[in-house]
Steps between C-alpha positions, in 0.01 A plus 500: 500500500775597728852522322791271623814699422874434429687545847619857336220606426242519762669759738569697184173511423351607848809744530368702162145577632525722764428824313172322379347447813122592538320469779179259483163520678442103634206594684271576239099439543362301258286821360861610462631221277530677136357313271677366142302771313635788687798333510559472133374869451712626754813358352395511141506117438290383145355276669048455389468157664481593874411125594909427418661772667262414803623175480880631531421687762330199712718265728454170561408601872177691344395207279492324832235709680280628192317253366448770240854471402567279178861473482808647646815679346758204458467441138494873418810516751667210313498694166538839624836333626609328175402851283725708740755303471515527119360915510797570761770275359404658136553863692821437654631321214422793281636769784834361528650391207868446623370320778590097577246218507582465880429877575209497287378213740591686819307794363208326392488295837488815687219646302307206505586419878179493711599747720556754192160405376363586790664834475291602204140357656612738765536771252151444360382423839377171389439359867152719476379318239577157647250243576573331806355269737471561865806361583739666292290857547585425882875464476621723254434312212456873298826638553685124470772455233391198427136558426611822323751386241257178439180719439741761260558147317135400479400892353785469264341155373163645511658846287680252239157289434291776458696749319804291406901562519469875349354616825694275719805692396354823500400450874849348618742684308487809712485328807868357363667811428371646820652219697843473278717705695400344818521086369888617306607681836373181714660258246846739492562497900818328586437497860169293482698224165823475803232422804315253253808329407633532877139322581483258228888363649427505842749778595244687660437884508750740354582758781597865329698721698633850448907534563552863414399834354605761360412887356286748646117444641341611170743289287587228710661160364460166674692208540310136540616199538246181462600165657411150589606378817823679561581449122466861344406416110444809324609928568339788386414880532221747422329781552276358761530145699217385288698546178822385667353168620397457111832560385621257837257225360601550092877429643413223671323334181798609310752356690256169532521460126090544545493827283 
């Protein structure tokens, strides 16, 4: 089930993955294809009935060229979705205590986002396990966001029937605090909440641009200044450009009344 997210939240979410990346094999053989068996021992999942984490594992595209096949992973993906919701909203609820209902959304959303999802297949290196027909096999279909974050639903469905919400959480709560620092420093980044705003009014791209410096090479100080136009809207200074432009974009909110 590919997520649909709130205008500031999808870039966010693809901004906080970048230190997750793992490479994926899409060209496996089918004697490669690891089976749900192996796949549970390898990760440690309880799960005895293979049949249903087979079933997670198995696309639609499968179903449509194995006879063999009984029934793809849509249901299991349509519960897996619902129980993450309620395992990662119960997390970050918990985690931040001083936090706002909005924020709390934001950081759920960007948890939950497919692209985030597919993040932690990645990390398992889910796309090995996948059963996919021809089709998807020949274009990619292993190392796809889409099919990722949908088949991490389906085995979190599959996980939750067979060994119920106990495990769930004891599978996805690491995964969270792994990925915290990345989904709060994607959520804090002024410079991508200005160019969403910019965007979502039309004003088109904010153009940064540095107007001075200062101090010597190892302790340099520099001056930005972000506009719109010819219309400068915010100042600032740091350590690097990168960390001036933030401060540029933070002023720019400020002085919008957006912060």
């Amino acid at each position: 089930m590919e997520r649909k997210h709130p205008l500031n939240v999808g870039e966010r979410c693809w901004r906080s993955l970048s230190s997750w990346e793992v490479p994926v094999n899409s060209n496996l053989e089918p004697r490669d294809i690891e089976s749900a068996k192996d796949l549970a021992q390898r990760l440690g999942l309880p799960v005895s009935k293979v049949a249903l984490l087979t079933r997670a594992l198995t696309h639609r595209s499968y179903v449509n060229e194995h006879v063999d096949a009984q029934e793809d992973n849509e249901r299991l993906e349509f519960l897996g979705d619902a129980v993450l919701d309620f395992v990662v909203g119960a997390w970050v609820y918990h985690r931040f205590p001083e936090m706002p209902e909005g924020d709390l959304t934001k950081v759920r959303s960007a948890y939950v986002c497919n692209e985030q999802l597919a993040v932690f297949a990645r990390k398992f290196d889910l796309g090995r396990a996948m059963r996919l027909g021809r089709g998807e096999l020949n274009s990619g279909g292993r190392d796809r966001d889409g099919l990722l974050g949908s088949t991490f639903e389906a085995v979190i469905g599959a996980l939750y029937l067979e060994a119920g919400l106990g495990a769930v959480e004891k599978f996805v709560h690491p995964l969270l605090a792994e990925a915290r620092e990345k989904i709060l420093e994607g959520l804090e980044d002024p410079k991508s909440e200005f160019q969403e705003w910019t965007q979502a009014e039309k004003m088109g791209t904010p153009r940064y641009k540095v107007v001075g410096s200062s101090g010597p090479d190892h302790a340099k100080v520099y001056e930005v200044e972000v506009a719109i136009g010819d219309k400068v809207l915010g100042k600032g200074s740091g350590s690097s450009k990168q960390a001036a432009e933030r401060v540029a974009a933070a002023d720019a909110l400020k002085n919008l009344n957006l912060l």
